[in-house]
C-alpha positions in Angstrom: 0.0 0.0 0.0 1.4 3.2 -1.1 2.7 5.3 2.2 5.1 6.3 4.7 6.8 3.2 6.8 9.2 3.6 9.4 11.4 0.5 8.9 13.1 -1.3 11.8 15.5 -4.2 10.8 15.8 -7.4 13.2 17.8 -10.0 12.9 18.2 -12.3 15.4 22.0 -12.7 16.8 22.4 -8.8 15.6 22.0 -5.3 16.7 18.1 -3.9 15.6 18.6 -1.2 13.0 16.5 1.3 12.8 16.1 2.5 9.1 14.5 5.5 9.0 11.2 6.2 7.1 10.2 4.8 3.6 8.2 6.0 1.3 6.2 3.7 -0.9 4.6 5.0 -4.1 2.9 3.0 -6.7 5.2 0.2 -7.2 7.6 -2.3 -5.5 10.4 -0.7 -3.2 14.1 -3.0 -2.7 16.9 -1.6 0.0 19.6 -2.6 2.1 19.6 -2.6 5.5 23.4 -3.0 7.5 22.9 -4.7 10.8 26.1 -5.2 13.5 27.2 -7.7 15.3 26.5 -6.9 18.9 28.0 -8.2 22.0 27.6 -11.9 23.1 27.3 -13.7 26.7 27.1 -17.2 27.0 27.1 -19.2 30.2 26.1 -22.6 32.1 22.9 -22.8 34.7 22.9 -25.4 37.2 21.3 -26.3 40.1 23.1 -25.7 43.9 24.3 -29.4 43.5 26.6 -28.5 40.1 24.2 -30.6 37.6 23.6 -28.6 34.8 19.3 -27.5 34.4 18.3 -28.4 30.8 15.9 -26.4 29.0 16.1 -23.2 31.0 15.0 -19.9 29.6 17.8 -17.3 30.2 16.3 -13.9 29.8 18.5 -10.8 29.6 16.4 -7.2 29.8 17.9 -3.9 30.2 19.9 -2.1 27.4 18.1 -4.6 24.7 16.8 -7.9 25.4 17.5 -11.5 24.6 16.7 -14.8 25.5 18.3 -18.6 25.0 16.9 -21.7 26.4 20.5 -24.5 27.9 21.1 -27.2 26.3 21.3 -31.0 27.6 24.4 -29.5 29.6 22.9 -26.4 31.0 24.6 -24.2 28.4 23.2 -21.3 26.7 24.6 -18.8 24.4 22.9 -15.3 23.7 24.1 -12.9 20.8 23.0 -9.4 19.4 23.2 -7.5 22.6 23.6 -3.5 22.8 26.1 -2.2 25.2 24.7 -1.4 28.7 23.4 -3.4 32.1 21.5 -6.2 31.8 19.0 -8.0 34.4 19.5 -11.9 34.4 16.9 -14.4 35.1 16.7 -18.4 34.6 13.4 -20.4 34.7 13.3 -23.5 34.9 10.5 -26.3 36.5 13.3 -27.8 38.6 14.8 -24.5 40.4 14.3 -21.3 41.7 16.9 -18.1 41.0 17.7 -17.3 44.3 18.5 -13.1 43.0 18.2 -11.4 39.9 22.2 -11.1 38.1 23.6 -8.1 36.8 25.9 -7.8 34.2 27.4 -4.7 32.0 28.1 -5.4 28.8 30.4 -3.9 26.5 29.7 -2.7 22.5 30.9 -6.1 20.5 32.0 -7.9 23.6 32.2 -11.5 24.8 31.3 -12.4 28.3 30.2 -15.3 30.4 27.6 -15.4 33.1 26.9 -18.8 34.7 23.9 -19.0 36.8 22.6 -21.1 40.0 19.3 -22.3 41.1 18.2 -23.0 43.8 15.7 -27.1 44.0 12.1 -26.2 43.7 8.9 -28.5 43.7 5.9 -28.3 41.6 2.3 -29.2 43.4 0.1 -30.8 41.6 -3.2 -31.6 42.3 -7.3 -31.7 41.4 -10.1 -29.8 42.5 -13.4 -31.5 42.9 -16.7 -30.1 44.4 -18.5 -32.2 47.4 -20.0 -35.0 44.8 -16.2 -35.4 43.5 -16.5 -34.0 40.2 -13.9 -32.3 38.7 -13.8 -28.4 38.9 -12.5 -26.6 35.7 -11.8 -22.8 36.4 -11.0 -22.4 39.7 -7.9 -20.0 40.9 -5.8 -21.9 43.0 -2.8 -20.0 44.7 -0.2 -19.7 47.4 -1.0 -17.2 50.6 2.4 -17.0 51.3 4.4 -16.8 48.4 4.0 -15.8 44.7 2.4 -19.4 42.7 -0.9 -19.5 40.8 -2.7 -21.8 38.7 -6.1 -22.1 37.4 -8.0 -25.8 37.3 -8.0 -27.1 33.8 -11.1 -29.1 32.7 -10.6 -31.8 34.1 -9.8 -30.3 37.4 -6.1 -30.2 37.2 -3.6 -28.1 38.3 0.3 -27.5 38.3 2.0 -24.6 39.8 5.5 -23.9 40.4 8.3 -23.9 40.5 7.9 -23.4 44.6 11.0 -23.2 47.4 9.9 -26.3 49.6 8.4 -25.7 52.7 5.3 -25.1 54.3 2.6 -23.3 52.1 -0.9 -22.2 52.9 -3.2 -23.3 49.4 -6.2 -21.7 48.5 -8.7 -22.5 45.9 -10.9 -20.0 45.0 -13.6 -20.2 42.5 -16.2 -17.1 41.1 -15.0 -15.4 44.5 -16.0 -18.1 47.2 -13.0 -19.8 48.8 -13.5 -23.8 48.7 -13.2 -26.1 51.6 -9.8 -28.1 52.0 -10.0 -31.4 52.9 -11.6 -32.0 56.3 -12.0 -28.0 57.4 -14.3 -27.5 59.4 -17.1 -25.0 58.4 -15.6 -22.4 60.4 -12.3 -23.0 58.4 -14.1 -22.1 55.4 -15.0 -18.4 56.2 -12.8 -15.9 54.4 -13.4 -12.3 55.5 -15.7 -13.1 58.3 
């Protein structure tokens, strides 16, 4: 469609390049666009024990973004980054980043960042109503640290990854808390 576009290149292991605006008349329209190598941090994540955490998503935020998942051996490798501080964070099922890393990065460079998690659990569970049918919909969460989950038709639910200890479930569904097994009715009560 004829117009004015501003054009933005991306390329994936490569500095974004912004191009500037292109006009577009009545016909087809053929450029160039130059994109730079920018700088590249690559790294291991493994858990406390030293095993490395497989399929991990390594995010970096801050002066650009980027994002690798490891490898069978916990590596991951990240490219295109801009100069500046990044945020680092790992996610994985089996463990837990126990703080946020920081890095600086400068223009073009290399630099490695290995990261360590801490175990973590997953609960998994069902919901059912009184008759013991499955109940699909229902917010299930942690009152004492950050998990959610919703029910899934079937009543299932997974949440986590969770630090093991002692945590406090609820289930709530179209705003009425639901009984835990063997509560007593005054258990029940939420806000009264």
């Amino acid at each position: 469609l004829p117009g004015t576009y501003h054009v933005v290149a991306y390329c994936s292991g490569y500095l974004s390049h912004d191009a500037g605006e292109l006009e577009v008349h009545d016909k087809d329209v053929a450029g160039t666009w130059t994109v730079e190598a920018g700088a590249t941090v690559h790294g291991r994540v493994t858990m406390r024990d030293g095993g490395p955490v497989e399929g991990a998503e390594v995010r970096f935020q801050g002066a650009g973004w980027g994002t690798a998942t490891t490898a069978a051996d916990g590596t991951y490798h990240v490219a295109g980054l801009a100069a500046g501080t990044y945020t680092i964070t790992a996610t994985s099922l089996r463990g837990l980043q126990p703080e946020q890393a920081s890095l600086d990065v400068a223009a073009r460079a290399t630099a490695e960042q290995d990261i360590v998690l801490d175990p973590a659990a997953l609960i998994k569970g069902i919901v059912v109503d009184a008759r013991g049918a499955p109940v699909a919909g229902a917010y299930v969460h942690l009152r004492d640290v950050y998990g959610n989950a919703s029910t899934n038709s079937d009543g299932t639910f997974t949440m986590g990854p969770i630090l093991p200890g002692d945590h406090d479930l609820v289930v709530e569904l179209a705003d009425r808390s639901l009984q835990k097994p063997g509560a007593r009715s005054e258990e029940r009560r939420v806000g009264k």
